[in-house]
DRENKOL-64966 format. One record per residue (C-alpha): x, y, z. Coordinates in steps of 0.25 Angstrom, whole numbers, padded with zeros to 4 digits, always signed. Layout:
! DRENKOL-64966
XYZ ...
***
This chain:
! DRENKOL-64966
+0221+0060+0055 +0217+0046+0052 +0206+0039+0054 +0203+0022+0057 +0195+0013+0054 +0193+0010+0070 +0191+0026+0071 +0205+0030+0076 +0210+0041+0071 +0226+0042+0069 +0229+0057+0071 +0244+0057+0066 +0253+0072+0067 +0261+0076+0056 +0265+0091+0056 +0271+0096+0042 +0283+0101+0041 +0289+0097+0055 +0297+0084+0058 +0289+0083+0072 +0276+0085+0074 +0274+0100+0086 +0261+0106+0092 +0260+0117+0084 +0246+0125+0076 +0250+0114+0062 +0249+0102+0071 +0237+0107+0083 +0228+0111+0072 +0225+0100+0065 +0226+0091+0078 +0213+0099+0083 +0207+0095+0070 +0210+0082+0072 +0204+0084+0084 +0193+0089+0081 +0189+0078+0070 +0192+0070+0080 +0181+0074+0091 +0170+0076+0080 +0171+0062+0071 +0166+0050+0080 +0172+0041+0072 +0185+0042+0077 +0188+0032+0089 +0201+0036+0093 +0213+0045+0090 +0229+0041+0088 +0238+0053+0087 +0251+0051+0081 +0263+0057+0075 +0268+0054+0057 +0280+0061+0061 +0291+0052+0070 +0288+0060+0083 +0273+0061+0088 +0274+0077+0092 +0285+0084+0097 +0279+0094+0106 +0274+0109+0103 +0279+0117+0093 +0289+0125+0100 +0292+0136+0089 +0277+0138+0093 +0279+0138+0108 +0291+0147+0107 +0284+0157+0098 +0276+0161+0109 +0276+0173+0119 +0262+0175+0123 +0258+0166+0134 +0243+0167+0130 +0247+0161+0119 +0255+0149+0123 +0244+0146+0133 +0233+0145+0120 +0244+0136+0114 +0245+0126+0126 +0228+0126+0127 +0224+0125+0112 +0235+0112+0112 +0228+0107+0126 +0214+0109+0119 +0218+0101+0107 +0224+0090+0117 +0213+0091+0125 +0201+0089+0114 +0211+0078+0109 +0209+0070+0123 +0194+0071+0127 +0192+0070+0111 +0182+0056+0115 +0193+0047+0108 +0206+0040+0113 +0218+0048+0109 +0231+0039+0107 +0244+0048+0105 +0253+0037+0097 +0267+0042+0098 +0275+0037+0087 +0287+0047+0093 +0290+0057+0103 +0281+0066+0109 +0286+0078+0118 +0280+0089+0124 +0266+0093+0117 +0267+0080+0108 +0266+0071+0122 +0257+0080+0125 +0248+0076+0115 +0249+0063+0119 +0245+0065+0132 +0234+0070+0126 +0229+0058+0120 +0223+0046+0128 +0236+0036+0126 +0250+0037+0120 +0257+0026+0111 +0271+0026+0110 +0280+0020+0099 +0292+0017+0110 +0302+0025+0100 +0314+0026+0110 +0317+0038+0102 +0303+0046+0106 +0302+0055+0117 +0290+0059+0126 +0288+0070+0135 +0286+0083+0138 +0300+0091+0137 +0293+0104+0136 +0301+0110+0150 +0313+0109+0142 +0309+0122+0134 +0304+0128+0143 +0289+0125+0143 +0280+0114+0148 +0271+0106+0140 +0259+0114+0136 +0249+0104+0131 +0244+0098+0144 +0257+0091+0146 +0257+0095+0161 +0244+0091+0166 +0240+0077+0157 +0256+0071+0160 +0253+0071+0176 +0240+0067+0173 +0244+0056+0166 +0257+0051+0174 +0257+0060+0185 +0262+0074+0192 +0275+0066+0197 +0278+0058+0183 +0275+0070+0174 +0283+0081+0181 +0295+0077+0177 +0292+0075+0164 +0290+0087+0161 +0299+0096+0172 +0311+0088+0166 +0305+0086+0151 +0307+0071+0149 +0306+0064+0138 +0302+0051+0138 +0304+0037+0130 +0291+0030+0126 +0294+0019+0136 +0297+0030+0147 +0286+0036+0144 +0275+0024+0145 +0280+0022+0157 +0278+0035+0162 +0263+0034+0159 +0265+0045+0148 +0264+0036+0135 +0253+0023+0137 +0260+0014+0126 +0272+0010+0117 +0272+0005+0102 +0283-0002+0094 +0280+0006+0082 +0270+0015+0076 +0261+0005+0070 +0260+0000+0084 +0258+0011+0091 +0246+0015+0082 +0240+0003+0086 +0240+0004+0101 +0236+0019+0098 +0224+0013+0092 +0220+0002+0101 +0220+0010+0111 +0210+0021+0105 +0201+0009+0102 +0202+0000+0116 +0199+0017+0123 +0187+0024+0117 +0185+0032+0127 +0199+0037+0134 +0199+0048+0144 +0210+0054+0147 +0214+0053+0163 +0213+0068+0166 +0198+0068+0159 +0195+0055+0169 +0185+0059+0180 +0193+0049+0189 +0206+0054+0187 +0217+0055+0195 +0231+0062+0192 +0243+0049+0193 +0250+0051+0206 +0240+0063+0210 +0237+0077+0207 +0246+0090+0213 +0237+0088+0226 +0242+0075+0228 +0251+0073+0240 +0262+0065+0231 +0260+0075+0220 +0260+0087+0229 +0275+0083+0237 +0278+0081+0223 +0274+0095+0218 +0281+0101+0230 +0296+0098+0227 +0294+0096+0213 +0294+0114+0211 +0308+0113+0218 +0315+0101+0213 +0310+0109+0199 +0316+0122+0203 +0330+0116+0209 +0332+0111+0195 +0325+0124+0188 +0328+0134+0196 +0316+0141+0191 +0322+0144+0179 +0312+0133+0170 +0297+0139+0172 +0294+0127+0164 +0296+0119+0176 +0288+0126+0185 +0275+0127+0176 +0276+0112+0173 +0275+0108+0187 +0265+0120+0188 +0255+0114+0178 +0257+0100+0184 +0252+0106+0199 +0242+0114+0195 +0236+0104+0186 +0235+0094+0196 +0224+0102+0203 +0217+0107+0190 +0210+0098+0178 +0216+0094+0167 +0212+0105+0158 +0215+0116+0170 +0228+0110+0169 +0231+0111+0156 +0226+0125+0157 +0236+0129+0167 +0246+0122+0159 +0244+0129+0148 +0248+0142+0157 +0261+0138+0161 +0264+0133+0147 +0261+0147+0142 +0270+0153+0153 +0281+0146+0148 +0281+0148+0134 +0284+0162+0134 +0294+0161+0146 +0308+0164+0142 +0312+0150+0147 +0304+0144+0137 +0309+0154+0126 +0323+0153+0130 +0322+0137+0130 +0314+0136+0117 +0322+0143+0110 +0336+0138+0115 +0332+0122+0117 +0323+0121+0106 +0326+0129+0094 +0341+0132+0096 +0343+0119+0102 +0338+0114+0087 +0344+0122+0079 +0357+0116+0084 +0353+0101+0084 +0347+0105+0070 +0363+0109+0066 +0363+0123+0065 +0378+0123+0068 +0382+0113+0059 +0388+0116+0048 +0380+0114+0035 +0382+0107+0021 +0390+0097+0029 +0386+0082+0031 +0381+0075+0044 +0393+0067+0050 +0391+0055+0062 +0403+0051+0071 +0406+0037+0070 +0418+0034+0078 +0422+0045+0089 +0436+0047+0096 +0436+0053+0110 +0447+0056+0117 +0448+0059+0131 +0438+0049+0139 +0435+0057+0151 +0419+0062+0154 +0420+0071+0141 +0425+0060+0133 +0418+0048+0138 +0406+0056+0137 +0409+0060+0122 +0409+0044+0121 +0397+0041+0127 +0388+0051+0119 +0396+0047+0105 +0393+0032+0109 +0380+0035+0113 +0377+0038+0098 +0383+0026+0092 +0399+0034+0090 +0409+0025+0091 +0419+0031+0101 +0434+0030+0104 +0436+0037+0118 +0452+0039+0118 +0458+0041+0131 +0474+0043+0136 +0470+0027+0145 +0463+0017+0144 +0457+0019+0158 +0453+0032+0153 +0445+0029+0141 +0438+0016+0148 +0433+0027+0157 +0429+0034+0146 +0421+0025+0142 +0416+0019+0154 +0406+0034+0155 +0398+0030+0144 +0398+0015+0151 +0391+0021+0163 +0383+0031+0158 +0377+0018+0150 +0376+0010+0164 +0367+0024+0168 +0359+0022+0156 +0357+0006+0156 +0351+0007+0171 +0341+0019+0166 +0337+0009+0153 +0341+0017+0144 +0353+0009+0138 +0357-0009+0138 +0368-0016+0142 +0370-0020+0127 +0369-0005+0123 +0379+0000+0132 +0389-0012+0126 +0386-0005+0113 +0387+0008+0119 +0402+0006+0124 +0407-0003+0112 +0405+0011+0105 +0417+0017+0115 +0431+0013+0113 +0440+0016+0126 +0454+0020+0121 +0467+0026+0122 +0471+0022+0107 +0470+0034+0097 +0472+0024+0087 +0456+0020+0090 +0452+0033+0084 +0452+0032+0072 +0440+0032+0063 +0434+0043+0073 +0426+0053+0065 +0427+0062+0075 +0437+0062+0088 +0431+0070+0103 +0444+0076+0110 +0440+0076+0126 +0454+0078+0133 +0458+0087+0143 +0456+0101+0140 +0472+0102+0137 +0476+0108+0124 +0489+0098+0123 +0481+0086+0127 +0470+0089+0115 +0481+0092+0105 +0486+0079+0108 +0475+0070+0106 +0471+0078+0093 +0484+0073+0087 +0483+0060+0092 +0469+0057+0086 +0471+0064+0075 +0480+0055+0072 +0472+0044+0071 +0458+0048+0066 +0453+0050+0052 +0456+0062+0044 +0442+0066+0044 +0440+0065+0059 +0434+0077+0067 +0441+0080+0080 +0436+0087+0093 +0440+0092+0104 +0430+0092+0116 +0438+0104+0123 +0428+0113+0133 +0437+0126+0131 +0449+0124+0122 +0447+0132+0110 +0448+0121+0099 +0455+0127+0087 +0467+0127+0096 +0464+0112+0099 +0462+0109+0085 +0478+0116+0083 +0483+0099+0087 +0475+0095+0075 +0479+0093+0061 +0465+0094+0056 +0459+0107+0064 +0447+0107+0055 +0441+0093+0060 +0444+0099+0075 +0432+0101+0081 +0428+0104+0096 +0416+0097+0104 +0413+0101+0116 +0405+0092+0125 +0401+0093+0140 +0401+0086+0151 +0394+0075+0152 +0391+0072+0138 +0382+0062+0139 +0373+0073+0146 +0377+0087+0139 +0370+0090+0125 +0379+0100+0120 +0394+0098+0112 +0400+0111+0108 +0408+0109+0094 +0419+0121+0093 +0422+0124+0079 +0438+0127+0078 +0445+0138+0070 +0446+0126+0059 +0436+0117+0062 +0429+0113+0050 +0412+0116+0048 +0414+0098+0043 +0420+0098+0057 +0410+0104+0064 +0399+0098+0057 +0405+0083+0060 +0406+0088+0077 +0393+0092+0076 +0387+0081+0069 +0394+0073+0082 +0389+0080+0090 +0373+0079+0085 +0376+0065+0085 +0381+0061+0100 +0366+0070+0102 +0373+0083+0107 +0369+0096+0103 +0380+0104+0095 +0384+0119+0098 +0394+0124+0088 +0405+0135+0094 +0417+0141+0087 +0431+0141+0094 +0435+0148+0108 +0440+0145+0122 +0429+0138+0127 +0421+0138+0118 +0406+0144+0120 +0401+0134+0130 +0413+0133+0139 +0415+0146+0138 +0402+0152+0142 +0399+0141+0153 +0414+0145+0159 +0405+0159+0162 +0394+0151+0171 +0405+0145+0178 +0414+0157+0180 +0404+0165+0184 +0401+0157+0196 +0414+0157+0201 +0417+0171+0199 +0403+0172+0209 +0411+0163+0217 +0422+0170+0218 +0413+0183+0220 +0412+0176+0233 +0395+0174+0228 +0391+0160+0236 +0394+0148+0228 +0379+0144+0230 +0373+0156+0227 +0381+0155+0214 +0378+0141+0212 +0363+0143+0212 +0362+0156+0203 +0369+0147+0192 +0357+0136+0194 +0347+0148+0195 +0351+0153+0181 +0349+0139+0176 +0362+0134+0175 +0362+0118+0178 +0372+0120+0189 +0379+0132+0196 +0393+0137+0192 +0401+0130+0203 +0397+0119+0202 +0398+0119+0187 +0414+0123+0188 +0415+0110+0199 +0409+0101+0187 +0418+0108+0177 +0430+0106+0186 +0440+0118+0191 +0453+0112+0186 +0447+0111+0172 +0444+0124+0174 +0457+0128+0179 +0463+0120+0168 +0455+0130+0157 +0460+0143+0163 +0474+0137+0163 +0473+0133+0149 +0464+0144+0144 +0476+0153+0152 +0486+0147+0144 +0478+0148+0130 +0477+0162+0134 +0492+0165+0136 +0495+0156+0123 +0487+0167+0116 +0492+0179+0121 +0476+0183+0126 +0475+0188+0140 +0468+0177+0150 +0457+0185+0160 +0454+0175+0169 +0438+0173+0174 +0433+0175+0187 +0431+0162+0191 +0444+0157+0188 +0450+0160+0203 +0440+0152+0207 +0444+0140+0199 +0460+0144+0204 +0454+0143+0219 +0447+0131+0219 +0456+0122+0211 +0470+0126+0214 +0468+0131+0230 +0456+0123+0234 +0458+0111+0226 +0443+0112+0221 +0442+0107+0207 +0427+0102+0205 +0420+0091+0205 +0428+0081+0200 +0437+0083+0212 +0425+0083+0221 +0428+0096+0225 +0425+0111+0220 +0414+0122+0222 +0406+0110+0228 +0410+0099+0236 +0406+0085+0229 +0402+0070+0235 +0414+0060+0233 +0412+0050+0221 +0402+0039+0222 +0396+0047+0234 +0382+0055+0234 +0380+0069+0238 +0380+0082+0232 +0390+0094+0229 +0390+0104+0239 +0394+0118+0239 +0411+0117+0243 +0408+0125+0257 +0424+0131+0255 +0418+0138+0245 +0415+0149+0256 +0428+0150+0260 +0435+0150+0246 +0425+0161+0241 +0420+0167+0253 +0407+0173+0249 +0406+0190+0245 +0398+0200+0255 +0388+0202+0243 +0381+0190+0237 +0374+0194+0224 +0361+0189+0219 +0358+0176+0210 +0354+0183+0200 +0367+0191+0198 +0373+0178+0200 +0364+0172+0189 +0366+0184+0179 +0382+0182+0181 +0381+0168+0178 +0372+0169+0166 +0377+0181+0161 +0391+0175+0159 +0386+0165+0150 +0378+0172+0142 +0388+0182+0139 +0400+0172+0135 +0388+0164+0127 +0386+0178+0119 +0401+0180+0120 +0403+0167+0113 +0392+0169+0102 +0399+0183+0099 +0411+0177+0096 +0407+0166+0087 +0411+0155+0098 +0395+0151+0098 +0387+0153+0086 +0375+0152+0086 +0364+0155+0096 +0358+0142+0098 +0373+0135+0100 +0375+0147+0110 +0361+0142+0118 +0363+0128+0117 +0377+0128+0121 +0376+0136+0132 +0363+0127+0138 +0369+0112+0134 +0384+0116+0136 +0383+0122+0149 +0369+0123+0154 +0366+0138+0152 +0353+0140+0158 +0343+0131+0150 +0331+0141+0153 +0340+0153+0146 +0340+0148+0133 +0354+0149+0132 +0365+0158+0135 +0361+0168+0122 +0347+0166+0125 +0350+0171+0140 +0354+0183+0135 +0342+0184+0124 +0332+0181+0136 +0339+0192+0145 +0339+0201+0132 +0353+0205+0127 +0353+0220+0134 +0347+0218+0146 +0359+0204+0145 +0369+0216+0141 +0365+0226+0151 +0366+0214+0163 +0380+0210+0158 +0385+0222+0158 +0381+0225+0172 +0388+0210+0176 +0401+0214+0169 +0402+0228+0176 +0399+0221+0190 +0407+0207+0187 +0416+0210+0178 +0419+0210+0159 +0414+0192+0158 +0399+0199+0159 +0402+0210+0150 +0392+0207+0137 +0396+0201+0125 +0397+0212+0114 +0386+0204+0107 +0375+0205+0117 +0380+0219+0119 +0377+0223+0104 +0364+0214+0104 +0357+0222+0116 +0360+0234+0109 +0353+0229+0096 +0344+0222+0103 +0347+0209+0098 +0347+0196+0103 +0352+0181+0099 +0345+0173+0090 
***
């Protein structure tokens, strides 16, 4: 801390050994010092808090908050932090929070303690309170100073969706009070500030104040409060507690004071952090999820590699939206199609999605001319050469793949890596066209890219670790996250997800009603039920893989067993002309092109399944579906197709949208506990038949107690 010659005292944070300063004992302690020194020396006028380090505070130290199992203790936790805030804002002096970068979570929390916020207008720092996405809500009075301060109907959003705001956003959403060019500046305006308000109060300690837009009594508040716990569970379906205890904390403390409210906060905050929810999220979307962005599967000893120039070939959706995210980044990309038309197409996806982004503010005119000067439309192989690294996206056709490999391997340089972004064809058969199989790679994306975070990279038989080290270095930099898998049909995440799927249509076939299926998939957290999942995936692909994987089958001597959902498939396509929704027509009936209305339920479905005497129960339905999953993700870590349990987590959450609240496929099974997970499959396969029977690994890791770490 330092002191002026005006009296203003800069109080600057600087936590040792970390690369951003976290609400942990090393930084609170001294803080109430400071503090302290503060409330007893007269002489200071005014207070400035700021960051030395590039951000201004990150949040709360979450290897603390995941630590903890004893409710009473996370509730001491959340009070000590509210003290200190507390004695920070009725201190006697103006507080100015000067936030040279982001603050998220308890770092914004912070500043919402202090009596006005500067901001450097950094496009790159965020503001917000993102604690809902691990499970939690934010604990140090987050919940009742941000209605306060904005709002109930502002606020709510913010922290039921997690959003994290720019500077600009956020001024103008009442949250941070004014922006600086540069530090200096901001500084400056931090200061004048303490010296034009003496005497600041904050507007929840004003005897005349009154909450922006009205308390939870209101009548707008109160219509709003009534359909907002529904709107919340339709997306939830109560599987995020989070959700619930926010809005909680935001009603009740609209009918308390502000430091009953902070109290009642502090009890839902310490609900959460021992649930399992919280658990399971922490410890798959913060620490594994880190590891992997940290490069735990990349190979070591070799050196960082960028993608200059990148060859696509095949400009439908996956390949127009490889080109959008590679361009996006400053990649220069070739996008190779067998027309012009087509590749004009191709290219006219990342035109529009640009136009999506102009209208919202978010991109120019002039940088969308940039943009697409980085995308050359072609049918020329001759334009690839010079790619570092060429994207395969073609049809999923064995002849059509091996012949485009030789085509642009022709024309490439020698040291070019070449991938193939094939969902299910096992890529060391693929990589047999090519005359380099060690620089043939596999990169899985999903549809749409510009959306999805995950790329699966397949390892070959002959890949090379330089090879995989180059896919995943491309893959970090179009800002995806990496998971690593070895070699198989299907891969891990196509052919674990294939089980959610299945599964569904084997209740179908069942004769289980196709609603009731479709809701036990959204209640186990899936983002949309199995039905309408194969109608997005499309049954003539579909029909198209079982042929194929037929075929691959026969080739290799191995005897094909064909799943339960695959008559479905047969029916629907081939006697009921029924392929999904691209044709407008499948499980559910869509509105025509251009026109607005929602999907329905096909009602024929009645006729064509016609529904079983006995209807079991969502839960059975739930455990089917789940069950499956997790059992293929263990099957596929057994066999070395997935190898580690962070990638195995990850994948199945960004490839396929496994239950987000279950931490995971593995973690599923470690929440459940591996026996009692064994004992439940084993009963599931002896009433539905050998896809539930355990993998041998869970089987000998409930007998030795274990579980995956």
């Amino acid at each position: 801390m330092t002191v002026d010659a005006d009296g203003i005292a800069t109080l600057t944070m600087d936590l040792a050994d970390r690369p951003m300063n976290v609400l942990n004992e090393a930084l609170m302690a001294p803080f109430a010092e400071y503090i302290a020194k503060i409330e007893a020396d007269a002489a200071i006028k005014g207070v400035i808090i700021t960051s030395a380090k590039r951000e201004f505070l990150a949040g709360a130290d979450i290897d603390m908050v995941f630590g903890i199992t004893d409710p009473k203790q996370a509730f001491e936790v959340a009070e000590q932090l509210k003290k200190m805030l507390r004695r920070l804002e009725l201190c006697g002096r103006p507080v100015v929070a000067a936030l040279n970068g982001t603050a998220l979570g308890g770092g914004l929390e912070v500043a919402l303690a202090c009596h006005y916020r500067v901001a450097i207008a950094d496009p790159k720092a965020k503001f917000g309170l993102p604690e809902v996405k691990l499970g939690l809500l934010p604990g140090g009075g987050g919940t009742q100073r941000l209605p306060r301060m904005i709002g109930i109907q502002a606020s709510l959003p913010l922290m039921l969706e997690g959003k994290e705001l720019n500077a600009e956003v956020a001024k103008q959403q009442g949250i941070i009070n004014e922006l600086a060019v540069d530090r200096a500046e901001m500084l400056d305006k931090a200061k004048s500030w303490c010296l034009a308000n003496p005497k600041p109060v904050q507007p929840w300690d004003d005897k005349k104040f009154r909450w922006p837009g009205g308390d939870s009594r209101s009548p707008a508040v109160v219509q709003m409060l009534a359909i907002a716990p529904s709107m919340a569970a339709a997306k939830t379906q109560g599987n995020y507690p989070a959700a619930t205890n926010i809005m909680s904390c935001v009603y009740e403390g609209g009918i308390v004071d502000f430091d009953s409210g902070c109290r009642i906060e502090s009890r839902y905050f310490a609900n959460l952090v021992v649930s399992q929810v919280s658990k399971n999220m922490i410890g798959t979307l913060w620490f594994q999820l880190n590891s992997i962005n940290k490069g735990k599967s990349r190979p070591e000893g070799i050196p960082k590699s960028k993608v200059s120039k990148l060859g696509i070939l095949g400009a439908g959706m996956m390949g127009a939206g490889i080109a959008y995210v590679s361009a996006k980044v400053g990649i220069e990309c070739v996008l190779l199609d067998s027309t012009i038309e087509a590749a004009e197409k191709g290219k006219a996806y990342s035109a529009n999605l640009l136009d999506k982004s102009i209208k919202k503010g978010k991109e120019t005119p002039a940088s969308k001319g940039v943009f697409l000067d980085r995308i050359k439309a072609t049918t020329d192989y001759a334009d690839l050469a010079g790619c570092d690294l060429v994207i395969e996206a073609v049809f999923e056709d064995r002849a059509i793949k091996a012949d485009v490999t030789r085509k642009t391997e022709a024309v490439i340089p020698a040291t070019a890596t070449f991938a193939s972004n094939t969902s299910t064809l096992p890529i060391t058969g693929l990589a047999a066209a090519s005359v380099r199989p060690e620089q043939f790679i596999g990169l899985h994306f999903f549809s749409p890219v510009d959306k999805m975070p995950l790329v699966e990279i397949i390892m070959g038989e002959k890949t090379s670790q330089e090879t995989l080290a180059k896919g995943f270095d491309y893959v970090q930099q179009i800002k995806k996250t990496p998971i690593v898998v070895n070699d198989s049909r299907g891969f891990y995440t196509s052919r674990s997800f294939a089980t959610y799927v299945n599964e569904g249509l084997a209740l179908l076939a069942e004769g289980q009603h196709p609603r009731s299926i479709e809701m036990a998939g959204l209640k186990a957290g899936m983002p949309v039920g199995p039905l309408a999942l194969q109608d997005e995936v499309s049954m003539s692909l579909s029909l198209h893989v079982m042929t194929q994987t037929r075929k691959d089958y026969a080739d290799e001597g191995k005897t094909y067993a064909a799943s339960a959902s695959e008559p479905v498939v047969l029916k629907m396509v081939k006697e009921l002309d029924r392929p999904g929704k691209k044709a407008g027509k499948g499980f559910y009936d869509y509105p025509a092109e251009g026109t607005k209305g929602e999907k329905m339920l096909w009602p024929g479905l009645a006729q064509a399944f016609p529904l079983a005497d006995v209807q079991i129960s969502q839960q059975e339905m739930i455990d089917r579906m789940m069950f499956a999953q997790a059992n293929e993700a263990a099957r596929c870590f057994e066999e070395n197709v997935v190898m580690t349990v962070a990638d195995t987590n990850i994948g199945s959450i960004f490839g396929w949208g496994f239950a987000p609240h279950q931490g995971g496929a593995l973690q599923f099974i470690n929440a459940y506990g591996p026996a009692k997970f064994v004992a439940r499959a084993e009963t599931l396969a002896a009433k539905y038949g050998p896809r539930f029977k355990p993998a041998a690994l869970l089987v000998k890791m409930a007998a030795e107690g274990k579980r995956f770490e």
